[in-house]
C-alpha positions as CSV (number, residue, x, y, z in Angstrom):
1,X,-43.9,28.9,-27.6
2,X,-47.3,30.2,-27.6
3,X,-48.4,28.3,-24.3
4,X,-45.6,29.7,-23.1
5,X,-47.0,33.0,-24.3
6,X,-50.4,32.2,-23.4
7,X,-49.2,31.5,-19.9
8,X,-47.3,34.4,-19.4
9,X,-50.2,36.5,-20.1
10,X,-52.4,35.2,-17.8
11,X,-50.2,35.3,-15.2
12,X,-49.2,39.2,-15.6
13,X,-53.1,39.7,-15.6
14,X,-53.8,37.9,-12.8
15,X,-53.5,39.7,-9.3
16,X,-54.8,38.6,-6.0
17,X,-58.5,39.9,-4.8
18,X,-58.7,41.4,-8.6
19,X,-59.9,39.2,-10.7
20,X,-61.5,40.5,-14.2
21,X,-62.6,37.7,-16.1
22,X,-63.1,33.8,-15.5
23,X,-59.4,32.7,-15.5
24,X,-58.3,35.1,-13.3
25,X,-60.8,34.4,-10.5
26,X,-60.3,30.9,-10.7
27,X,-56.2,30.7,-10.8
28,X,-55.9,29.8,-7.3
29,X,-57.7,26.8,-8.0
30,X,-56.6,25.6,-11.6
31,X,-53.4,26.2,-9.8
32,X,-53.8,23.4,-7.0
33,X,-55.8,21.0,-9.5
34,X,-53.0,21.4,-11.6
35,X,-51.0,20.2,-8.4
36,X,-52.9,17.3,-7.9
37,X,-53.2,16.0,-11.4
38,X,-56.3,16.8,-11.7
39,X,-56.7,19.6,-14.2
40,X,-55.8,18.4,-17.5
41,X,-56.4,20.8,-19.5
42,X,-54.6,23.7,-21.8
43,X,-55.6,27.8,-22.2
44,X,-55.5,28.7,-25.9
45,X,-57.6,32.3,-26.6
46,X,-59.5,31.5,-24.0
47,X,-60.6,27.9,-25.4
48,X,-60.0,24.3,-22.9
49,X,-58.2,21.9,-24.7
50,X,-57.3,18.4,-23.4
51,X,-53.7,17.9,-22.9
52,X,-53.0,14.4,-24.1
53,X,-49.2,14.3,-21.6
54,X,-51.5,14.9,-18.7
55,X,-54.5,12.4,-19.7
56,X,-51.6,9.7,-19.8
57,X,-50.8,10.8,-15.9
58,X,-54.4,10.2,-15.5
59,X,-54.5,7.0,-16.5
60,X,-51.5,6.1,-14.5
61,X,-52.8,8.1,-11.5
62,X,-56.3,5.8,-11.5
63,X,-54.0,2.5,-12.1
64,X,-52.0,3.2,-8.6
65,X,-55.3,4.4,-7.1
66,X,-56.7,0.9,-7.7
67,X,-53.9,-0.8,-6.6
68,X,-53.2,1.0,-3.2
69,X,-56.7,0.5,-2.3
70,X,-57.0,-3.3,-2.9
71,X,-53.6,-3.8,-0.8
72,X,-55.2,-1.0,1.8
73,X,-58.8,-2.8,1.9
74,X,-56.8,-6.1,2.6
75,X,-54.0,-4.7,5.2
76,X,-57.8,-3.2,6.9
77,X,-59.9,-6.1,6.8
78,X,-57.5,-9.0,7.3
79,X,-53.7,-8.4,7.4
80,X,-54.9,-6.9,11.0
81,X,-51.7,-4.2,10.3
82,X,-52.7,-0.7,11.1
83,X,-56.9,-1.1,12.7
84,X,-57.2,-3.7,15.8
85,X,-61.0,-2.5,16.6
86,X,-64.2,-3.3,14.7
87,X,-65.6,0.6,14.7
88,X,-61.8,1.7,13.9
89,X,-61.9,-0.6,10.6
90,X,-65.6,0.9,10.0
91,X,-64.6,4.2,10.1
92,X,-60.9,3.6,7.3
93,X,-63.2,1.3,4.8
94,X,-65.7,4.0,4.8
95,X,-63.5,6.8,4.4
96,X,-61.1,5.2,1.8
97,X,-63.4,4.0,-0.2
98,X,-65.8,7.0,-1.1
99,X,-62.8,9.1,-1.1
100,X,-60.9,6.8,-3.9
101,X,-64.1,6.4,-5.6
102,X,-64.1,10.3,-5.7
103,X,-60.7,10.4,-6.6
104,X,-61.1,7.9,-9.8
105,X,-64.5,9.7,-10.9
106,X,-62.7,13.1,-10.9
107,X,-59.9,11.5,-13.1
108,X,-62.8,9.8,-15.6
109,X,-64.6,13.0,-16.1
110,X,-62.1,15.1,-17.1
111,X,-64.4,15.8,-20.6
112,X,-67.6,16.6,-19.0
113,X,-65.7,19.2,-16.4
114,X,-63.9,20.5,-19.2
115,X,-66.9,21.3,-21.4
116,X,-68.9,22.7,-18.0
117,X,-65.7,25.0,-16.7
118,X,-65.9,26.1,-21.0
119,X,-69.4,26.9,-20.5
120,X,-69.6,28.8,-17.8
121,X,-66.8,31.3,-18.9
122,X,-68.7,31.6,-21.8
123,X,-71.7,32.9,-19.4
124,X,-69.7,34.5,-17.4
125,X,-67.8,36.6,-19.8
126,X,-70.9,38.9,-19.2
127,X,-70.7,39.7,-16.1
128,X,-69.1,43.2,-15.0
129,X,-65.8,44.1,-13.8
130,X,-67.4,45.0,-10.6
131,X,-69.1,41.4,-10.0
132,X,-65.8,39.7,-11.2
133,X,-63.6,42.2,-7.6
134,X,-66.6,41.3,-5.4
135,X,-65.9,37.2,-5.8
136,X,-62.1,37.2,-6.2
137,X,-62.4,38.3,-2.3
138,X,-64.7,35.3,-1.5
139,X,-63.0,32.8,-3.7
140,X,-59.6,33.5,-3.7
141,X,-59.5,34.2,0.0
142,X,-61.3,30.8,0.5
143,X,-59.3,28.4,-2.0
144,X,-55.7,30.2,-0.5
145,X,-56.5,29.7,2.8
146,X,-58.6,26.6,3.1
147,X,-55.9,24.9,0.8
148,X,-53.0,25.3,2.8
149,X,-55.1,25.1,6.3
150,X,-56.2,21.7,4.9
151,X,-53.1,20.6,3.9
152,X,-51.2,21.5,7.1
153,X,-53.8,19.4,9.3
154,X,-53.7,16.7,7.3
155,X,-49.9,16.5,7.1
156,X,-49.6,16.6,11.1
157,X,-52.7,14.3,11.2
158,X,-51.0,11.5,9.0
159,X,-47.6,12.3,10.4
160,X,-49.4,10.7,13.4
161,X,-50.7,7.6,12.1
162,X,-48.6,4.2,11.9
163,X,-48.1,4.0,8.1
164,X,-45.9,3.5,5.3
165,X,-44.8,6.1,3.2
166,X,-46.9,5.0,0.1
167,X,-49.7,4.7,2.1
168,X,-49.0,7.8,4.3
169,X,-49.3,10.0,0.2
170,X,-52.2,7.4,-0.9
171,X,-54.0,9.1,2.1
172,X,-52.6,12.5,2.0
173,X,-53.6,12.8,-2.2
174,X,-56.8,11.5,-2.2
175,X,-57.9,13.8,0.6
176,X,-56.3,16.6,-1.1
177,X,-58.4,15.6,-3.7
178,X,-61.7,15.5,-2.4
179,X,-61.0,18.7,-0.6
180,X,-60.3,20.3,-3.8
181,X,-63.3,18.8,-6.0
182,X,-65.5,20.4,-3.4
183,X,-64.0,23.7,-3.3
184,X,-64.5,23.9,-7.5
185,X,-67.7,23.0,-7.3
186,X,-68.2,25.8,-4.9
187,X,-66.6,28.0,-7.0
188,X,-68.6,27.3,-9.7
189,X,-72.0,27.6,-8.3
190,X,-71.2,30.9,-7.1
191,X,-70.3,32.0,-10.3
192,X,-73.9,30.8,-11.2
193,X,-75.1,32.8,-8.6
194,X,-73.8,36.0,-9.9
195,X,-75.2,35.0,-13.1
196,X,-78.7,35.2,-11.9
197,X,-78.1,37.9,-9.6
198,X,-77.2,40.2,-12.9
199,X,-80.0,39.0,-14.8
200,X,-82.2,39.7,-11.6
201,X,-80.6,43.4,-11.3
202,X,-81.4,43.7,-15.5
203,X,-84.7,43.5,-14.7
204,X,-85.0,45.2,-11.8
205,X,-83.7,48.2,-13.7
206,X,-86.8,48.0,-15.6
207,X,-89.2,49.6,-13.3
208,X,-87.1,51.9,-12.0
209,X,-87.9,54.9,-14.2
210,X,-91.4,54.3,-12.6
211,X,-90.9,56.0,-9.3
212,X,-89.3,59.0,-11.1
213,X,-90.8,59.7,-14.1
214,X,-94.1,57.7,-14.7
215,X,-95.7,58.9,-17.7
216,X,-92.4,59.3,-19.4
217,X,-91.5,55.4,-18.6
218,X,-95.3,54.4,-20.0
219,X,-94.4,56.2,-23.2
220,X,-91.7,55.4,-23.8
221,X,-91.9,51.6,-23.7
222,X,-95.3,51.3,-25.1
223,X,-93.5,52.0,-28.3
224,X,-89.5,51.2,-27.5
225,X,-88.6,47.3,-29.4
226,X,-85.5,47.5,-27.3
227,X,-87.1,46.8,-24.4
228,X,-88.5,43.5,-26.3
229,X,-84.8,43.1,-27.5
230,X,-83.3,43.5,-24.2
231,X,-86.1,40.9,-22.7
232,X,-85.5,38.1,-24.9
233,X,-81.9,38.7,-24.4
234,X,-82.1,38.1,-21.1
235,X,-84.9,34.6,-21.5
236,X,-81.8,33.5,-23.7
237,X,-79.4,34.0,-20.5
238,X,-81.5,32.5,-18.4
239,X,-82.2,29.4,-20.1
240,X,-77.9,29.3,-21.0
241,X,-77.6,29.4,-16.6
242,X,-80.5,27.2,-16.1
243,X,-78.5,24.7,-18.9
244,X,-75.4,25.0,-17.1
245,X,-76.6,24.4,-13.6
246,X,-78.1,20.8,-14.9
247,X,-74.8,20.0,-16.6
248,X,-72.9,21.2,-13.5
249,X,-75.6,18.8,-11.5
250,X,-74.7,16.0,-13.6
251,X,-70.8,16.4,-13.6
252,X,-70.6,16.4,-10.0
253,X,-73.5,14.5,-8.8
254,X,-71.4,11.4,-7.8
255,X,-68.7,13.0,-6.3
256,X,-71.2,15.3,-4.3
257,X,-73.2,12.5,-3.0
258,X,-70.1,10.5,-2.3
259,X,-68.7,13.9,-0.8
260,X,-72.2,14.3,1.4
261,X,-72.1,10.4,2.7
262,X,-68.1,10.6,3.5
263,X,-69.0,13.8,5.6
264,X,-71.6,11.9,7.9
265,X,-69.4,9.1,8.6
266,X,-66.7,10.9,9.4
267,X,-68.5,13.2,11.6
268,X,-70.2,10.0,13.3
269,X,-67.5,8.2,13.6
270,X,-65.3,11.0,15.1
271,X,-68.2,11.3,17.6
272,X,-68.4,8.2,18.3
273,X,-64.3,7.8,18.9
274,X,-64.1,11.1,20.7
275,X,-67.5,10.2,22.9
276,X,-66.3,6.5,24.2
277,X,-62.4,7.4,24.4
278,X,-62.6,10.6,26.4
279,X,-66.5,11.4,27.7
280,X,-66.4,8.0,29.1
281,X,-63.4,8.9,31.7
282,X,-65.6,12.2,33.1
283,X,-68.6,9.3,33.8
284,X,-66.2,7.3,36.0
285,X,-65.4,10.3,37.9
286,X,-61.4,10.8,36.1
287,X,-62.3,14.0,35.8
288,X,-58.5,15.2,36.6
289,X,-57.2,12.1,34.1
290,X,-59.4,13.3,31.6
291,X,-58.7,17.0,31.4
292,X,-54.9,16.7,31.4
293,X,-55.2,13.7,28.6
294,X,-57.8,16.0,26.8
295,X,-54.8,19.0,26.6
296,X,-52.0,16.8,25.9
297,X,-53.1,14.1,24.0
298,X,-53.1,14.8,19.8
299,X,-56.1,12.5,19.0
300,X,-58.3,14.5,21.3
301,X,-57.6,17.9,18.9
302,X,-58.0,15.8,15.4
303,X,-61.4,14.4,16.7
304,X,-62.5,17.8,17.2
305,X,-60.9,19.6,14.1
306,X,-61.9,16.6,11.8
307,X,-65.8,16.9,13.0
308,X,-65.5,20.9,12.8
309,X,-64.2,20.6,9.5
310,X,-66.2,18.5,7.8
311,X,-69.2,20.2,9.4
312,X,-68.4,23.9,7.8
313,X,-67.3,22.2,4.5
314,X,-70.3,20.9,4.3
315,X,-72.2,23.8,5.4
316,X,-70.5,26.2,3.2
317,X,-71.5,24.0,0.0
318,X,-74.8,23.9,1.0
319,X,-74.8,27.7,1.8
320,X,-73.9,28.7,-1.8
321,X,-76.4,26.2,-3.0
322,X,-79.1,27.3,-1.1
323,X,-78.2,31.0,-1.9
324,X,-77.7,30.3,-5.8
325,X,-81.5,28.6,-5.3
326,X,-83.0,31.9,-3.9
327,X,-81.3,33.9,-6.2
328,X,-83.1,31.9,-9.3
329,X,-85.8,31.9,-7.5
330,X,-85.9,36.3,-7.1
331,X,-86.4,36.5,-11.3
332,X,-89.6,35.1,-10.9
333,X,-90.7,37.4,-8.3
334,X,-89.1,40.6,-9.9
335,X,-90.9,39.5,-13.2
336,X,-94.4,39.8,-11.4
337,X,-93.3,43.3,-10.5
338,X,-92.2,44.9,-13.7
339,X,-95.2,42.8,-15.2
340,X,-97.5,45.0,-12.4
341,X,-95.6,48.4,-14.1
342,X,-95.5,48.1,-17.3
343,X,-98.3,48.9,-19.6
344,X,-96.8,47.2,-23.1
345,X,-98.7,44.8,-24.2
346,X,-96.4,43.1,-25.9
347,X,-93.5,43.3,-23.3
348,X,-96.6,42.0,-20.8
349,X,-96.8,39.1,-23.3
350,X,-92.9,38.2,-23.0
351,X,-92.7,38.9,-19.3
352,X,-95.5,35.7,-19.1
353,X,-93.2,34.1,-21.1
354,X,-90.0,34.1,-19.2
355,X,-92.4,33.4,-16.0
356,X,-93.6,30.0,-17.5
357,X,-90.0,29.2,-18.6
358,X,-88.7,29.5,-15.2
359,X,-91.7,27.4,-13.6
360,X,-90.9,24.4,-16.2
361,X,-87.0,24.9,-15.6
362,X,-86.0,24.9,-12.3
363,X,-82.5,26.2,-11.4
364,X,-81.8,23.4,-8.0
365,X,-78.6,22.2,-7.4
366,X,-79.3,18.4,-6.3
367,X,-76.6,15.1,-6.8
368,X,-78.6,12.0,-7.7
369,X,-81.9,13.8,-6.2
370,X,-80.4,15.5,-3.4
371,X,-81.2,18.7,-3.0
372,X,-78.6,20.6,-1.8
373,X,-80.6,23.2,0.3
374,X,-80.8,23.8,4.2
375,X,-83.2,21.2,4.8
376,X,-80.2,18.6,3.9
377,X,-78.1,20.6,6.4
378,X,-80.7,20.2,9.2
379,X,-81.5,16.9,8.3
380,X,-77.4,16.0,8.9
381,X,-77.5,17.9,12.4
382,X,-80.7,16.0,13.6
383,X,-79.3,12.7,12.5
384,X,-75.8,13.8,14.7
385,X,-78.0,15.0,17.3
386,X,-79.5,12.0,17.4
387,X,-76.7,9.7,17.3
388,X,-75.2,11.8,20.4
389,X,-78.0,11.7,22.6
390,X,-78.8,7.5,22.0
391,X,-74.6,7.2,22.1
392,X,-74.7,9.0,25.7
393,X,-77.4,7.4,27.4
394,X,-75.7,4.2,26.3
395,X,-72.8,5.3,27.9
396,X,-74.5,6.6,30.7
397,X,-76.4,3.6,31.5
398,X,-72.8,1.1,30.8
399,X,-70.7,3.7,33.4
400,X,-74.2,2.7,36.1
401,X,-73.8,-1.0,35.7
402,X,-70.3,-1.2,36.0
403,X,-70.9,1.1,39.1
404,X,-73.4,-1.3,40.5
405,X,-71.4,-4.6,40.0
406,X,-68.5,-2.6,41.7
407,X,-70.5,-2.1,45.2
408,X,-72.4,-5.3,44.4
409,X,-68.5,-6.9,44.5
């Protein structure tokens, strides 16, 4: 009766693009974790607690993963049943393997992500009202849409695709999946991000007084302890964020890096199938062939919708990393500015403090070393690049001898 209660509540409060706490900006995506199995876990006073019904569908979740991927590795490699090709059997290994691998890690770490998600509500309990409107519109807007758009291309996609049924919802579930662990882990480091950001704006607000009222600010803080209060309040914060983003590094560090590989096969192998299937008819001069195939045939659009996708996934991870980074990195450089207008000795003293602790704890979101900044993202377009420009000219110079053994003929 009283998770019936509890439930009840939360959904009364929650409302769409007005979030005002933790659980209401994330109940899009509890919501569709909770779809896939993958969220576990019970609301009491605002408290996680493992639901033991939902472990059990866990457990059996991760036995039938196993099994359909044995029986899908052997119908790949040697039953000869759905791939004919070399590349084409690359490409399925490659992609069903990270992705159950993914799938069975998420299931096994249902503790650690239920002590992280418990941390960072705790953090961000703090933040304003205000804050808590500005992500709802990111976050909600993005798990809604992307949810559904995901699901509808992957239900035409595998509609397509000469499967059983069992295998057609082994694929269809363990993309979901994927999909989904990537969009929390989004969600969560923006979160993070906000954190900082108000701890950044704290600060800020410290120097402020100084372009209006100069001598009042120096006499007042040469003698205020709040100040000192209010500092070491905030050192506390910032080593509870900088705690958080190393435990949120080390909960998703497998699936990331499994997530980041996954991405760059996919995208080469979709270049690679959408380069030698279609580009190769314009070098033979089917120009006509090509374009109506290009419009009418299905493959043609998944090619380029898969490579699209899992391009802006990927870039839209590493763009929240990247800004969460910078936004760590702005206390450091705020704290050399108050340090320059403040005349308390003692608040001088702290402010060198907090600068040392944020030089010995750096606040990077990596997987297993990875940094997940914008050098990985360049990195993954000059390795595509790359791969494009060697995969061309070796189509280029096949379509020239075939050319040359025709007139030699």
């Amino acid at each position: 009766m009283l998770d019936l209660l509890t439930k009840f509540q939360v959904m009364k409060k929650w409302r769409l693009f007005q979030a005002t706490d933790f659980q209401s900006l994330m109940y899009p995506c509890f919501i569709f974790c909770r779809i896939l199995g993958i969220f576990p876990y019970k609301m009491n006073s605002s408290i996680f607690k493992l639901s033991k019904s939902c472990c059990v569908v866990s457990i059996v979740i991760i036995c039938m993963i196993c099994y359909m991927q044995f029986t899908f590795l052997y119908y790949l490699s040697h039953g000869r049943k759905y791939i004919s090709n070399v590349p084409g059997t690359l490409h399925s290994n490659c992609y069903y393997l990270f992705s159950s691998f993914i799938t069975i890690i998420t299931h096994v770490l249902i503790s650690s992500r239920m002590r992280l998600l418990q941390t960072i509500m705790d953090i961000s309990s703090k933040l304003p009202s205000k804050t808590y409107k500005k992500l709802s519109k990111l976050i909600h807007t993005k798990d809604i849409f992307s949810f559904f758009s995901f699901f509808t291309i992957i239900m035409m996609c595998y509609y397509k695709l000469n499967f059983d049924l069992k295998f057609q919802l082994y694929t269809i579930y363990v993309s979901l999946v994927v999909f989904q662990m990537d969009m929390l882990y989004m969600n969560c480091v923006c979160i993070l991000k906000a954190c900082f950001k108000k701890i950044n704006d704290n600060l800020a607000n410290f120097r402020e007084p100084i372009m209006d009222m100069p001598y009042i600010f120096n006499w007042i803080h040469q003698g205020n302890p709040f100040l000192l209060m209010e500092l070491k309040a905030l050192e506390k914060q910032y080593l509870m964020i900088s705690n958080t983003v190393q435990m949120l590094n080390l909960t998703f560090s497998l699936q990331l890096l499994c997530s980041i590989i996954l991405t760059i096969c996919e995208v080469t192998f979709n270049l690679y199938f959408y380069i030698t299937e279609w580009c190769i008819s314009t070098l033979r001069n089917d120009d006509e062939d090509f374009i109506s195939k290009m419009y009418k045939d299905f493959w043609f659009w998944y090619f380029l919708i898969s490579i699209i996708y899992q391009f802006l996934k990927m870039a839209s991870i590493i763009w929240a990393c990247e800004t969460g980074k910078n936004q760590a990195l702005k206390i450091g450089t705020t704290i050399h500015i108050v340090f320059n207008s403040i005349n308390d000795e003692n608040v001088k003293n702290e402010l060198q403090l907090f600068s040392l602790q944020i030089l010995h704890r750096e606040s990077i979101f990596s997987a297993k070393g990875v940094n997940m900044d914008a050098t990985l993202l360049v990195a993954i377009i000059g390795n595509i690049t790359t791969y494009v420009l060697i995969l061309l000219q070796f189509l280029v110079m096949s379509s020239s001898c075939e050319r040359n053994n025709i007139l030699r003929e």
